[in-house]
N, C-alpha and C positions, 0 to 999 in steps of 0.2 A: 198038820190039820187033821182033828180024828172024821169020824166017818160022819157023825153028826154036822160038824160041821160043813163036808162038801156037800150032805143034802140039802142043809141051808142053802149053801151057794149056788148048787143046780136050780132048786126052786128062784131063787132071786134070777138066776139068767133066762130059766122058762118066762117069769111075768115080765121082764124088762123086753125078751123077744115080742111078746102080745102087744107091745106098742108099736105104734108108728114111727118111723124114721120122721123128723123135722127138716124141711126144705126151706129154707129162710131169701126171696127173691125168686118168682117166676119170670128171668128174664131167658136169654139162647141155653144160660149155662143150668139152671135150677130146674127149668124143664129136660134139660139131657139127661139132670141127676133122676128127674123123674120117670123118664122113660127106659132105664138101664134097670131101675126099681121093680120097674112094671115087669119088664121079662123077666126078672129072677122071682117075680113073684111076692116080693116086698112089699106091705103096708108104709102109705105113707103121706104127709100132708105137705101142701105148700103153699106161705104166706107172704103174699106181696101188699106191700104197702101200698099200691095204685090201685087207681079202682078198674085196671084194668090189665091183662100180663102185659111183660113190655114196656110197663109204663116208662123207662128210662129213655128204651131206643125209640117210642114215640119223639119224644123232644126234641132229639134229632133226626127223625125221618126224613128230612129233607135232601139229608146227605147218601152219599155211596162210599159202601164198603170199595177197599180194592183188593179185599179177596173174592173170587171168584164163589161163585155157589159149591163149585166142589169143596172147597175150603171150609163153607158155614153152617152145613146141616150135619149134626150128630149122627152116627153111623146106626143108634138103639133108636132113634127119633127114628131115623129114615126105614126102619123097616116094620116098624109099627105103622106110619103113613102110605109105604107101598104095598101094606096087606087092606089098605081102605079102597086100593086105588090109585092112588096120590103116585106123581110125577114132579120129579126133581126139577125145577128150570132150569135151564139152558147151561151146562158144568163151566163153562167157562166164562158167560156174564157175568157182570157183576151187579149185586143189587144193591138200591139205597134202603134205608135204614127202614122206611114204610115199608118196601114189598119184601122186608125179610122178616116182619110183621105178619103181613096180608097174605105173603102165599108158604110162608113157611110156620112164623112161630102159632099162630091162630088156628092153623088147622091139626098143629099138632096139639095145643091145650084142650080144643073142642074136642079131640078124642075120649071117650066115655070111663076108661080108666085113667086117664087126669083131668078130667073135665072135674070129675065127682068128686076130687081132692084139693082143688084149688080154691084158696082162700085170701079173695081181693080186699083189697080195702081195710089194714088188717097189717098194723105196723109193732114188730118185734120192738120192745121198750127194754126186754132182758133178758139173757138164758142166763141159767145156772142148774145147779142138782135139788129135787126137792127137799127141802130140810137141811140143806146144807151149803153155809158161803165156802169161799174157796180154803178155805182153812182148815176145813175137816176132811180126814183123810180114809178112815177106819168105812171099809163097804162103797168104797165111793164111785167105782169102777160100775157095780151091779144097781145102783140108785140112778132112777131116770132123771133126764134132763127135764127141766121145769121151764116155759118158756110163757113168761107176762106177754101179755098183748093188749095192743090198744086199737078198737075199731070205732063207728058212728055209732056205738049202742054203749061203750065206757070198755073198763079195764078188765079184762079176764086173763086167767094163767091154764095150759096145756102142759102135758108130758109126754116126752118122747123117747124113745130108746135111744137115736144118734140123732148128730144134728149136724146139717150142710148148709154154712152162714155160703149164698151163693147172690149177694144184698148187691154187689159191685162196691163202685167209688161215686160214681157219675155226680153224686146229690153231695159230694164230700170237695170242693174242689181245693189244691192248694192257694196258698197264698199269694197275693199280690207281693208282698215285700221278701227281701232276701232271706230275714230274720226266719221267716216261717210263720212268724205271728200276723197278723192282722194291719197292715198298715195304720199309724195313728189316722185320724180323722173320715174312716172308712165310711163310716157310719151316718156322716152329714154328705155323701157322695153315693151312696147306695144306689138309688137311683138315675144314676147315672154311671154304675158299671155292671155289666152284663155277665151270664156266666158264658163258659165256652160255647163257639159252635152253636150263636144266634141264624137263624134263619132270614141273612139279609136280603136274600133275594126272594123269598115268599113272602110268610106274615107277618115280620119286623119290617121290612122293605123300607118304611116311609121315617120308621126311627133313623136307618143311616143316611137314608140318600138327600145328597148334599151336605151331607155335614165332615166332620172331621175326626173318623174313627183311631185313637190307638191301639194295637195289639199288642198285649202282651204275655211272650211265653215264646219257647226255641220250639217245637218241635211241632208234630203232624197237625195237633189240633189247628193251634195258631198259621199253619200254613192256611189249612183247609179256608181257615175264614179270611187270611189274605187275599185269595185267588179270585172269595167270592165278591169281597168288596172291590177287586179290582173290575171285575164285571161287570159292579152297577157303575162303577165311575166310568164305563165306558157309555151309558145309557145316560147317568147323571154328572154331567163334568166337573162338576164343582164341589163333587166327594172327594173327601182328603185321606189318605190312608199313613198311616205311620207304625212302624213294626218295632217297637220295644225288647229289645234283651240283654241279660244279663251278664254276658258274655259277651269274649270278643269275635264269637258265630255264632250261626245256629247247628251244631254239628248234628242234631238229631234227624235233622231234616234233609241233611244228607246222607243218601244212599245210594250202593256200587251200582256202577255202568250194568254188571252180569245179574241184578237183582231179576228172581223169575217173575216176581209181582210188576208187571209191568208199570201201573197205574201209580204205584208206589215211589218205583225207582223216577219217573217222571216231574213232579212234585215238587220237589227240589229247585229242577232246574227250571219250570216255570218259574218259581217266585225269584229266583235268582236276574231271570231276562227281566222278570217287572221291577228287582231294586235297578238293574243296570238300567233300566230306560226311563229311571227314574217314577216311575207310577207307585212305587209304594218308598216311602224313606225313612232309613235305616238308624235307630236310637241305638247303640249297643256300649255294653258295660256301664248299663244305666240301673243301679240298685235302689229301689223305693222304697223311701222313710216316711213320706207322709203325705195323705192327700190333703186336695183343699177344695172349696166350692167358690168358683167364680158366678160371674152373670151369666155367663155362655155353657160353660162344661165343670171340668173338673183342670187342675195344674197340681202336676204329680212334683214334689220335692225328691228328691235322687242326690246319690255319692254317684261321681265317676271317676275311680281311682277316691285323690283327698280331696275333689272336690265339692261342693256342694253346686246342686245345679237343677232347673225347675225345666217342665216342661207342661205344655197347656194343648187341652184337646176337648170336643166335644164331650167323647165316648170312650170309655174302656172297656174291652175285652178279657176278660181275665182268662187269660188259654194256658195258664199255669202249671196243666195237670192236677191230679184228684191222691186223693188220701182214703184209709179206710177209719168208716166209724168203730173203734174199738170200746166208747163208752159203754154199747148195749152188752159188753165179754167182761165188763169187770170183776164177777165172780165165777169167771171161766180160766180156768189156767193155760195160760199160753206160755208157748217157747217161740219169742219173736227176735229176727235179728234186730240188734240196736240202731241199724241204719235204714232199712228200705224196710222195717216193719212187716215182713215178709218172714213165714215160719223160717225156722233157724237153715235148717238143712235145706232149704228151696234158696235161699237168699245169696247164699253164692253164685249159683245159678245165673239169678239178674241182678243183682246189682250197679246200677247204670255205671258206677266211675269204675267197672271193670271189662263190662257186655254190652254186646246191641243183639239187637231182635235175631241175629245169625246164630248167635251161638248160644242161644237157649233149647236146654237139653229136653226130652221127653222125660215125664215126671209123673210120680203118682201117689197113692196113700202115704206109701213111706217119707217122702220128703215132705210132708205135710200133718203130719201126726203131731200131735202135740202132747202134753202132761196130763191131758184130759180127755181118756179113751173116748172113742166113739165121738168126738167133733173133730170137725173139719172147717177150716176155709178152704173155699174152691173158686173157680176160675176170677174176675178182674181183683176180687177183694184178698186174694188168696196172694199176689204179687204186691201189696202194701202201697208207695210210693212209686217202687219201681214203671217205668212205662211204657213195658214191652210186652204185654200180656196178647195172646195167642188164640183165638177161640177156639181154635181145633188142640191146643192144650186144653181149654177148660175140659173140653168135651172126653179128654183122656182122661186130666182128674176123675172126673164125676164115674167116668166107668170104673176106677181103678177101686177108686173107695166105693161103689157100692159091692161091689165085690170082694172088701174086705168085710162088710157088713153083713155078706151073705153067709162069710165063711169061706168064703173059695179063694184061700192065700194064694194058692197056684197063679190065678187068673189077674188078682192084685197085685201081683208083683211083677206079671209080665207085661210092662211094660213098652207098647209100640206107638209110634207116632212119624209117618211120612210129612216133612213139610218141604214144600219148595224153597231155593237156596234164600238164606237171609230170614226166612221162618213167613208168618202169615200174621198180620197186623191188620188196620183199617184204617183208611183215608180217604180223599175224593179223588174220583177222574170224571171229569165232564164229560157227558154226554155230548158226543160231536162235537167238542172243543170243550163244554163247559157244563160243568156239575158240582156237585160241593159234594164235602165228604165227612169222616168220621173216625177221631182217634179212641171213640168211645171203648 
């Protein structure tokens, strides 16, 4: 390269620095990224498609994290907060998904260096490079990201120097059927199957009670809302609960006796007392082909083993677990693995037919880099399929790679992350007996 040419280059990395880093989701994990920004000093903006941050973990507000508070405030968040004044809650409660809203993520957006960056209402339709689909290669490193957007005023595009897709899954759920696809006749039963982690015991309330809710899906979500409908059938008797899976257990939902999340390791063995005492009853290695619309609900058609076999219920639940929307990256170059859609080098990592939430390692820019300098997926959307994500991993991500953005490899590469044994997940523990929760 003669010398002309690196002055090109420096110039092009000067103007591409004068941009803003792109934060794509103001949820726990896009505001960490933003506050890790803010101390290094970094320009930067963040767009949440709700009209308000949070919008996701509102839906489920109802529920309780079982990680503790020490577990869920970012460490660059918490000392931007405790220079306002602001006071950690209680390190070892646990909060539901509202007061981690209200006393945590709120008063950290209200903060005046991301208060004056955050852009609600304000849904990412596409990134890519300006001037160029993923096919062109020649300067593409030093060409800013170009990010369409769609708000209540129509369609505009921005550019960014880097960009941290930090969107989650929550709005992405999987599928009811084994296939992956969409079970036939979804679409004449819609209304009548709900997404995960309904609010049966607050503002849904009167949709369940009394009637005959299925669940379906193995693991934390699907507990969660077990536990809650066995509550109201305890208020309403003539609520029917029935637990769908596709398998011969729900092995997700069990966790070691030595789990240090208490609330977690608990879980389990509640919904297990409620199959043995018959309160909730158990469909398992029931794969869904097709739905149908009766007078009453929905009757799901299912293989079990070779046979074909129907089952009929009010309500479905679809607690399936979530997927990432990868159509808004189609002119972004990714290196995903082919199973859990999970950057390549993170995906061994989790990969569930190999990991559970134990042995998920600390991680950072590097396992997360892709073909397309300077983007990132970061924390739930960043684990693909997989359903083990971590929020005190997000919160590593987001420091890791802003720190590769600043230039401080050093600090990007090291790497740390304390989690108590079996790692730090979410779910419910009731509040003196009874609370709902969140695998969100």
């Amino acid at each position: 390269m003669t010398l002309i040419d690196l002055t090109a280059q420096s110039l092009q990395d000067r103007r591409l620095a004068t941009l803003p880093v792109a934060i794509i989701g103001a949820g726990p994990v896009g505001l960490a990224a933003a506050a890790n920004l803010v101390e290094r000093g970094l320009d930067f903006v963040v767009y949440e498609a709700g009209d308000e941050v949070a919008a996701s973990i509102r839906t489920w507000g109802h529920t309780r994290l079982f990680s503790p508070w020490k577990h869920v405030v970012d460490p660059a968040s918490r000392r931007l907060l405790e220079a306002t004044g602001w006071l950690v809650p209680a390190p070892d409660s646990l909060p539901s998904g509202a007061e981690l809203v209200e006393r945590y993520l709120e008063p950290l957006a209200a903060l005046e260096p991301i208060a004056s960056r955050i852009r609600t209402g304000v849904t990412v339709e596409a990134v890519t490079r300006r001037g160029m689909d993923r096919t062109r290669t020649a300067n593409r490193a030093a060409t800013p990201f170009l990010l369409r957007v769609r708000t209540a005023d129509g369609v505009d595009e921005f550019t960014a120097r880097a960009v941290i897709d930090a969107s989650g899954t929550y709005d992405q759920p999987n599928s009811l059927a084994s296939s992956g696809l969409d079970p036939l006749g979804l679409a004449e039963v819609a209304d009548r199957v709900t997404h995960a982690l309904p609010d049966v015991l607050g503002r849904e309330r009167a949709r369940f009670a009394g009637r005959h809710t299925t669940v379906v899906g193995a693991g934390h979500s699907a507990a969660n809302t077990l536990l809650a409908l066995a509550e109201l059938a305890e208020e309403e008797p003539t609520t029917r609960i029935t637990w769908l899976i596709r398998n011969a257990n729900a092995v997700r939902v069990t966790t070691s006796e030595d789990d240090e999340l208490v609330a977690r390791a608990t879980i389990g063995r509640r919904v297990d007392r409620l199959v043995a005492s018959g309160r909730i009853e158990v469909v398992d290695r029931f794969e869904t082909v097709r739905l149908g619309r009766t007078d009453a609900g929905v009757r799901l058609h299912g293989l079990r083993g070779d046979d074909l076999v129907e089952h009929e219920t009010d309500l479905v639940v679809n607690a399936t677990g979530f997927r990432p929307n990868l159509d808004m990256l189609r002119e972004i170059r990714l290196d995903l693995d082919e199973i859990v859609q999970a950057p390549r080098r993170l995906a061994p990592l989790i990969d569930p037919n190999l990991h559970t939430c134990g042995t998920v390692e600390p991680h950072g820019f590097a396992e997360l880099e892709h073909p397309e300098p300077g983007f990132f997926l970061a924390g739930m959307k960043s684990y693909g399929r997989a359903p083990t994500f971590l929020l005190a991993t997000g919160y590593e991500q987001v420091r890791s790679i802003t720190a590769w953005i600043a230039g401080d490899q050093a600090a990007a590469r090291n790497v740390e992350l304390v989690l108590p044994a079996t790692g730090v997940c979410s779910t419910s523990l009731p509040a003196a007996a009874g609370s709902s929760g969140c695998c969100g």
